[in-house]
MIMI-105514 format. One record per atom (N, C-alpha, C): residue number from 1; residue in three letters; x, y, z. Coordinates in nm, 2 decimals. Layout:
% MIMI-105514
<pt num="NUM" residu="ALA" x="X" y="Y" z="Z"/>
...
% end
This chain:
% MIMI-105514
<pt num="1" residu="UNK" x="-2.28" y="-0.72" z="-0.80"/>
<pt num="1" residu="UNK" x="-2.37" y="-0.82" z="-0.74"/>
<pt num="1" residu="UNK" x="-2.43" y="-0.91" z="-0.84"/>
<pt num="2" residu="UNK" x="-2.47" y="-0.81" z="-0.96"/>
<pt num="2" residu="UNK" x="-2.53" y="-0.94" z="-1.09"/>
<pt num="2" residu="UNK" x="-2.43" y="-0.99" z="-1.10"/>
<pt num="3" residu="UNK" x="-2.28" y="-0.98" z="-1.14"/>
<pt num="3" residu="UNK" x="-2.20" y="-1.07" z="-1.23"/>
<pt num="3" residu="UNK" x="-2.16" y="-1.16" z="-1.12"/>
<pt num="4" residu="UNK" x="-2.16" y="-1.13" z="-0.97"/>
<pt num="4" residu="UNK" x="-2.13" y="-1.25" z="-0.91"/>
<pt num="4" residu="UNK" x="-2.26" y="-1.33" z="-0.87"/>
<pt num="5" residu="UNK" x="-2.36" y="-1.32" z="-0.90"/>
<pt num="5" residu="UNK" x="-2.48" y="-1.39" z="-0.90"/>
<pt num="5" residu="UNK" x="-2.46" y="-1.49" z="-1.00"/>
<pt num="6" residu="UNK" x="-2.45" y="-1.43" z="-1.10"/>
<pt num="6" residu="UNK" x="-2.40" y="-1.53" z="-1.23"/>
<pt num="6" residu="UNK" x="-2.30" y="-1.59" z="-1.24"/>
<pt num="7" residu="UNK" x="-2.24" y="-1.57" z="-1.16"/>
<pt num="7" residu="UNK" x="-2.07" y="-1.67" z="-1.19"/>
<pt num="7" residu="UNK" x="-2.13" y="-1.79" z="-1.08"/>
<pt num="8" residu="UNK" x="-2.21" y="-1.76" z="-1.01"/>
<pt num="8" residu="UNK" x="-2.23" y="-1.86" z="-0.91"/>
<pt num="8" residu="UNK" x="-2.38" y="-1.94" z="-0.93"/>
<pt num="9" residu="UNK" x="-2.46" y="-1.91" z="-1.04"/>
<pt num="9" residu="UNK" x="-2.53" y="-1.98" z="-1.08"/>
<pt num="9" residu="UNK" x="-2.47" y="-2.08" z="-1.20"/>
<pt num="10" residu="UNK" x="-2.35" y="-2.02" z="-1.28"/>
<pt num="10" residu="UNK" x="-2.31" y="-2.05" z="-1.39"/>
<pt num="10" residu="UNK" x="-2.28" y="-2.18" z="-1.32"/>
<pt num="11" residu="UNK" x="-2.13" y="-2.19" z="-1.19"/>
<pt num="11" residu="UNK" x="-2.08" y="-2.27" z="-1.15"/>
<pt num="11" residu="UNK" x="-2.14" y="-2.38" z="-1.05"/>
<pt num="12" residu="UNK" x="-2.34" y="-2.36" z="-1.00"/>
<pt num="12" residu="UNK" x="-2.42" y="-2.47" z="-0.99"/>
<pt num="12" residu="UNK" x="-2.47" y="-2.52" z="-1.09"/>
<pt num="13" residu="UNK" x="-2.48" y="-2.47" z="-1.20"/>
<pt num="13" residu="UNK" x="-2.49" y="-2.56" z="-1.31"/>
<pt num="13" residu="UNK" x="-2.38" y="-2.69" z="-1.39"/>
<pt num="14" residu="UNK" x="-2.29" y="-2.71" z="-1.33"/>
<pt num="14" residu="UNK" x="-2.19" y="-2.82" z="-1.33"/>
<pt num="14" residu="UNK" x="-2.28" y="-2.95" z="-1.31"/>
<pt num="15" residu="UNK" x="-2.29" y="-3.02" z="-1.43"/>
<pt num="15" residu="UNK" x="-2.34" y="-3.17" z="-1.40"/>
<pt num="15" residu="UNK" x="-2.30" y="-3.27" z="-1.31"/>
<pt num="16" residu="UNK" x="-2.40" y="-3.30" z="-1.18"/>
<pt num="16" residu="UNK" x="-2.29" y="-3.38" z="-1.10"/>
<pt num="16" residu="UNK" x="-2.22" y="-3.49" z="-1.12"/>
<pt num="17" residu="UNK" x="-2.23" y="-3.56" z="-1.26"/>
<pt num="17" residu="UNK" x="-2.17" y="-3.67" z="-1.33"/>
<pt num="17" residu="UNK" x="-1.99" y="-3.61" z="-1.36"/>
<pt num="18" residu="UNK" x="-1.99" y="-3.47" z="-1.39"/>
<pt num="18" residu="UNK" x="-1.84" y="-3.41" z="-1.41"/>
<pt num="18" residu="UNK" x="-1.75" y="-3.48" z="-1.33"/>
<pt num="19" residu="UNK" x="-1.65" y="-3.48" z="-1.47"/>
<pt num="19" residu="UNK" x="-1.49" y="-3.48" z="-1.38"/>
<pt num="19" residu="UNK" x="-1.48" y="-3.38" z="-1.27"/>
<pt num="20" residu="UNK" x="-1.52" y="-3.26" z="-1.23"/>
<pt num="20" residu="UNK" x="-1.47" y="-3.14" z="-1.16"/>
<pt num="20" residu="UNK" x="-1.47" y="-3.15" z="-1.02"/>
<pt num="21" residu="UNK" x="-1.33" y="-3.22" z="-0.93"/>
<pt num="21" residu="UNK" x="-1.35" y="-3.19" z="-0.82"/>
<pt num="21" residu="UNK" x="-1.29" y="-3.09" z="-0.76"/>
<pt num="22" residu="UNK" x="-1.26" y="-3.03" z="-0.78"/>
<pt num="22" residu="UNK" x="-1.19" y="-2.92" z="-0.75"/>
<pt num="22" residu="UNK" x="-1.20" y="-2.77" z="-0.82"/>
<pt num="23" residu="UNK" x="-1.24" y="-2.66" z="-0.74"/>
<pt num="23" residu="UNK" x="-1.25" y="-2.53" z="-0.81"/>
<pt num="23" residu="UNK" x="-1.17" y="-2.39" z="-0.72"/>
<pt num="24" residu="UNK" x="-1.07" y="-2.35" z="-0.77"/>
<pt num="24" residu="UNK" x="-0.97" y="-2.28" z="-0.72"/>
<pt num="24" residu="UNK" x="-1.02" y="-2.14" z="-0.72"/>
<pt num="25" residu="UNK" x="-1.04" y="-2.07" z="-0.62"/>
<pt num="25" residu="UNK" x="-1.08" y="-1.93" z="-0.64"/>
<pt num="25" residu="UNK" x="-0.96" y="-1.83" z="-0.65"/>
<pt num="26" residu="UNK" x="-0.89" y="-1.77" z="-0.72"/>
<pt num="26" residu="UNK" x="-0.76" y="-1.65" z="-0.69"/>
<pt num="26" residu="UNK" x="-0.75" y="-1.51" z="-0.72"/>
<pt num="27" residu="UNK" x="-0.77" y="-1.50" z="-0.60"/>
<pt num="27" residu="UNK" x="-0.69" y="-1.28" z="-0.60"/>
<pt num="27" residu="UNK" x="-0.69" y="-1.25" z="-0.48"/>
<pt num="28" residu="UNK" x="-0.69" y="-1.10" z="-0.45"/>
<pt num="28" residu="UNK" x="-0.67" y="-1.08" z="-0.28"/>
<pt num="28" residu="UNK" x="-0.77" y="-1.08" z="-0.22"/>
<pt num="29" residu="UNK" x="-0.77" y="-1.18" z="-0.13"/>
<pt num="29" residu="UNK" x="-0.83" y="-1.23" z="-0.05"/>
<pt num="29" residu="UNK" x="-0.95" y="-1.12" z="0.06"/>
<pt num="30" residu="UNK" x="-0.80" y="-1.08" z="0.07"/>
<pt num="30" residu="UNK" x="-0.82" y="-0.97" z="0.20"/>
<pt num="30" residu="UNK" x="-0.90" y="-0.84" z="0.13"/>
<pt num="31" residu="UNK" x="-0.91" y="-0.80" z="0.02"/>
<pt num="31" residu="UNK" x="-0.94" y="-0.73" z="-0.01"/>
<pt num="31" residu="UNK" x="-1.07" y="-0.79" z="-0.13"/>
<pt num="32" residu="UNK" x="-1.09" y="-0.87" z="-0.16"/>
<pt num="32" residu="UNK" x="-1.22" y="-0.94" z="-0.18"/>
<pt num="32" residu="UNK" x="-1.31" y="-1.04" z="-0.09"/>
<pt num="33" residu="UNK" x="-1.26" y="-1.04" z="0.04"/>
<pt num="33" residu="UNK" x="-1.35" y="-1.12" z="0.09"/>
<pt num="33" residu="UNK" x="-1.51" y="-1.17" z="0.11"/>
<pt num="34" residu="UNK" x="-1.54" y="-1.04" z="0.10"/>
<pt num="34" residu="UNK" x="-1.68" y="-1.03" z="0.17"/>
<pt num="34" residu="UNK" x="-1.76" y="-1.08" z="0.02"/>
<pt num="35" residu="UNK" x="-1.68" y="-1.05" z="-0.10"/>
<pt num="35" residu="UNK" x="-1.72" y="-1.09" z="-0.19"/>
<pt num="35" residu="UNK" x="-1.76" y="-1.27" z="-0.20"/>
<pt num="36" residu="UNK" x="-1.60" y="-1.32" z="-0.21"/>
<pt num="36" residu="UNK" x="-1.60" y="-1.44" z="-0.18"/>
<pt num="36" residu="UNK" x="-1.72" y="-1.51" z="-0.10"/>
<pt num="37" residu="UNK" x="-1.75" y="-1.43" z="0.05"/>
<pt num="37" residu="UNK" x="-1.82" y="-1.50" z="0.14"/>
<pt num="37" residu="UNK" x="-1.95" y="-1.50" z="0.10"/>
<pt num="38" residu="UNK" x="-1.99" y="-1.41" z="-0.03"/>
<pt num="38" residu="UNK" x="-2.11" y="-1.35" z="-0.11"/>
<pt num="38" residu="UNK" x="-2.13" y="-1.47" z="-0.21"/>
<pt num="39" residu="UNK" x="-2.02" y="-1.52" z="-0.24"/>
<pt num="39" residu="UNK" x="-2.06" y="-1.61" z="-0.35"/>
<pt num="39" residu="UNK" x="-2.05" y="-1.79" z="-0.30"/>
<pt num="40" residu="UNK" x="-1.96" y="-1.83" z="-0.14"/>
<pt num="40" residu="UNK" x="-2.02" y="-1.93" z="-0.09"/>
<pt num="40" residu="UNK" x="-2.15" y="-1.92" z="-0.03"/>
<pt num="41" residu="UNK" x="-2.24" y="-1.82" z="0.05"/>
<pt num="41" residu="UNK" x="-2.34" y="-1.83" z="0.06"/>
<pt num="41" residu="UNK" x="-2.42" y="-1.84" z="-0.10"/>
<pt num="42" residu="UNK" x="-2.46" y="-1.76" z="-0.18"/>
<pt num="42" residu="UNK" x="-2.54" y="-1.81" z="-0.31"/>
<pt num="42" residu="UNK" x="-2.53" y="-1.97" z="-0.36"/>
<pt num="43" residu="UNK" x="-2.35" y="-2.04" z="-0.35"/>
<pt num="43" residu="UNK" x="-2.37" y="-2.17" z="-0.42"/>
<pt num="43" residu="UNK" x="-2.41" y="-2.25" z="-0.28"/>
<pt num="44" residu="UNK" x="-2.41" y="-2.24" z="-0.24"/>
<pt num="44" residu="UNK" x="-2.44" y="-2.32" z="-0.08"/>
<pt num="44" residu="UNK" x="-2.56" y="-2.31" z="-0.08"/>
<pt num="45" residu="UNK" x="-2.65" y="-2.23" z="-0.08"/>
<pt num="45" residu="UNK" x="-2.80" y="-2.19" z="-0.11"/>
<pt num="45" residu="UNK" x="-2.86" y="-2.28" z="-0.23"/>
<pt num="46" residu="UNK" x="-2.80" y="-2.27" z="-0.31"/>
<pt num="46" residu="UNK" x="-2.87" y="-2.28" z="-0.46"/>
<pt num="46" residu="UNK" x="-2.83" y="-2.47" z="-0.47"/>
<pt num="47" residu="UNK" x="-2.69" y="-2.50" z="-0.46"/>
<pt num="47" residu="UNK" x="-2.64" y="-2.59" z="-0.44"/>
<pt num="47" residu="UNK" x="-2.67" y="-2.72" z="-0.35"/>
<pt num="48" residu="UNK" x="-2.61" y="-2.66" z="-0.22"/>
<pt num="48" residu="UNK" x="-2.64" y="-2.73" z="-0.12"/>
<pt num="48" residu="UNK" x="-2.51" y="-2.83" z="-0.11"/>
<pt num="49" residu="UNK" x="-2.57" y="-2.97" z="-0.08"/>
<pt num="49" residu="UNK" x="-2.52" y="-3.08" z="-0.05"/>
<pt num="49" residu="UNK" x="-2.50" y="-3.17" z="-0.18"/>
<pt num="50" residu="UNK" x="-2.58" y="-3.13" z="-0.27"/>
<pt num="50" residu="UNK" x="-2.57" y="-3.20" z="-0.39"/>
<pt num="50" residu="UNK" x="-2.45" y="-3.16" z="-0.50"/>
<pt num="51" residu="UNK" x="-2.40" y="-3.07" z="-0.47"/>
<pt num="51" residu="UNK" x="-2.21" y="-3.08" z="-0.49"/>
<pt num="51" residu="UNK" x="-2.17" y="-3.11" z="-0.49"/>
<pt num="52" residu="UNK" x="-2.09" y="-3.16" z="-0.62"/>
<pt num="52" residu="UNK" x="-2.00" y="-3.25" z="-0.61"/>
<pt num="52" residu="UNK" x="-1.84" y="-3.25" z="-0.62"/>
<pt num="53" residu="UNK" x="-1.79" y="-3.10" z="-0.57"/>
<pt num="53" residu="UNK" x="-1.66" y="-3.07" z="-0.58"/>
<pt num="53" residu="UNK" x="-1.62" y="-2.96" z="-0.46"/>
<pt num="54" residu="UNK" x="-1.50" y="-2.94" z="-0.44"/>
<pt num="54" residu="UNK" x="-1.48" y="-2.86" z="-0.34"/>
<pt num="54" residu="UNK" x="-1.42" y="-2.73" z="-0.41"/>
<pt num="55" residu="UNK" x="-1.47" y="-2.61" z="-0.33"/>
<pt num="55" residu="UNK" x="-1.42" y="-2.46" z="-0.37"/>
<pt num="55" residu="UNK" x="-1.32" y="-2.42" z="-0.23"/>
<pt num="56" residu="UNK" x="-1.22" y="-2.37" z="-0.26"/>
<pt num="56" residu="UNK" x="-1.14" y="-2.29" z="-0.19"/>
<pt num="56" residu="UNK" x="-1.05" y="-2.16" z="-0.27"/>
<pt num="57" residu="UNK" x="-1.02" y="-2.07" z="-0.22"/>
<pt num="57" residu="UNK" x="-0.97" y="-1.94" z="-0.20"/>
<pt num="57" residu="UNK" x="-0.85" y="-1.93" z="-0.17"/>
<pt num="58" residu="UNK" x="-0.73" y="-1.86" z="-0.21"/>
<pt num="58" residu="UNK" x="-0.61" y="-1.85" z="-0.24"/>
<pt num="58" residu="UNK" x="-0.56" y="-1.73" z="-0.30"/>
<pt num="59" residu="UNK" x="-0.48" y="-1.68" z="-0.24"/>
<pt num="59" residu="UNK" x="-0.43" y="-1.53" z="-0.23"/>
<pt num="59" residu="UNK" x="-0.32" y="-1.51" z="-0.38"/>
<pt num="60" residu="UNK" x="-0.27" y="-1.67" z="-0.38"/>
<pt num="60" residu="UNK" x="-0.19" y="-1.67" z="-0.51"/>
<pt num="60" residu="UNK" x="-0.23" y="-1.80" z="-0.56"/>
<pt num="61" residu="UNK" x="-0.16" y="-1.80" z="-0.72"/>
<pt num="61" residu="UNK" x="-0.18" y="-1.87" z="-0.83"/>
<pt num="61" residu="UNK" x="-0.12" y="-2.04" z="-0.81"/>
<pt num="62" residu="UNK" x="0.03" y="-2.00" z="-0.72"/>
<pt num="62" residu="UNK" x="0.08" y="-2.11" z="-0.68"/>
<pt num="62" residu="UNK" x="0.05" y="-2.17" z="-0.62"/>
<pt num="63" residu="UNK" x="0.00" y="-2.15" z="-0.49"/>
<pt num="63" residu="UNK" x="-0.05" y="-2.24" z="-0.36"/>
<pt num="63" residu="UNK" x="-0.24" y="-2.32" z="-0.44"/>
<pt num="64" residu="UNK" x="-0.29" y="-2.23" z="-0.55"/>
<pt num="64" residu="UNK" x="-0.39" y="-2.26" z="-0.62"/>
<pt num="64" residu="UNK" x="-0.31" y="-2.43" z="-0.65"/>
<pt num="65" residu="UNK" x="-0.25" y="-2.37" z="-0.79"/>
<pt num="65" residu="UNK" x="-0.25" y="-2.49" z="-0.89"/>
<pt num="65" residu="UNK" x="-0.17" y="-2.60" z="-0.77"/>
<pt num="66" residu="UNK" x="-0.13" y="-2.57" z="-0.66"/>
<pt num="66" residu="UNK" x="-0.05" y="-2.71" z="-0.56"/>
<pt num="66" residu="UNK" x="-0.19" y="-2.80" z="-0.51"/>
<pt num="67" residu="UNK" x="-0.27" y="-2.68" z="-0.47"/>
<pt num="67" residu="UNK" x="-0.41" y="-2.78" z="-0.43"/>
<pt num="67" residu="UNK" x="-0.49" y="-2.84" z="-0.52"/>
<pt num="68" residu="UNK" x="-0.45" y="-2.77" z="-0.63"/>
<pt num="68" residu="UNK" x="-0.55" y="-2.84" z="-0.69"/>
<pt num="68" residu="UNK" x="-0.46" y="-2.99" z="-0.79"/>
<pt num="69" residu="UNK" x="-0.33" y="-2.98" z="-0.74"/>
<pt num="69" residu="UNK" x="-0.23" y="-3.09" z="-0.79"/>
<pt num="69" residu="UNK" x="-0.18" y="-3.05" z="-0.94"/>
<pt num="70" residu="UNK" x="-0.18" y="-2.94" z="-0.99"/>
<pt num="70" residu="UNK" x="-0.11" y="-2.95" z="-1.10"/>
<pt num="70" residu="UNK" x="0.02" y="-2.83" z="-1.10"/>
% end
């Protein structure tokens, strides 16, 4: 619960001036979910609307780096 507190304070601290539109989450899904759903409620909270990039979740590395275009 700390280290994902921190990964998700680390990742509201992105200056909204950044290049970063895009942030790819990857591993199993199904088996990390509740985690995942643990760390969009914290940056949604802390965050909000004042975000300036989108996060999504992806079971693998490929379908990652396709959304995110590289």
């Amino acid at each position: 619960m700390e280290e994902l507190h921190r990964v998700a304070i680390q990742d509201c601290s992105i200056p909204p001036d950044s290049k970063l539109k895009k942030l790819a989450i990857v591993g199993d899904t199904k088996r990390y979910a509740r985690l995942v759903d643990l760390y969009f409620l914290f940056v949604n909270v802390w965050v909000g609307k004042s975000r300036n990039y989108e996060t999504k979740t992806f079971d693998d590395l490929k379908a990652a780096r396709n959304w995110l275009g590289i």
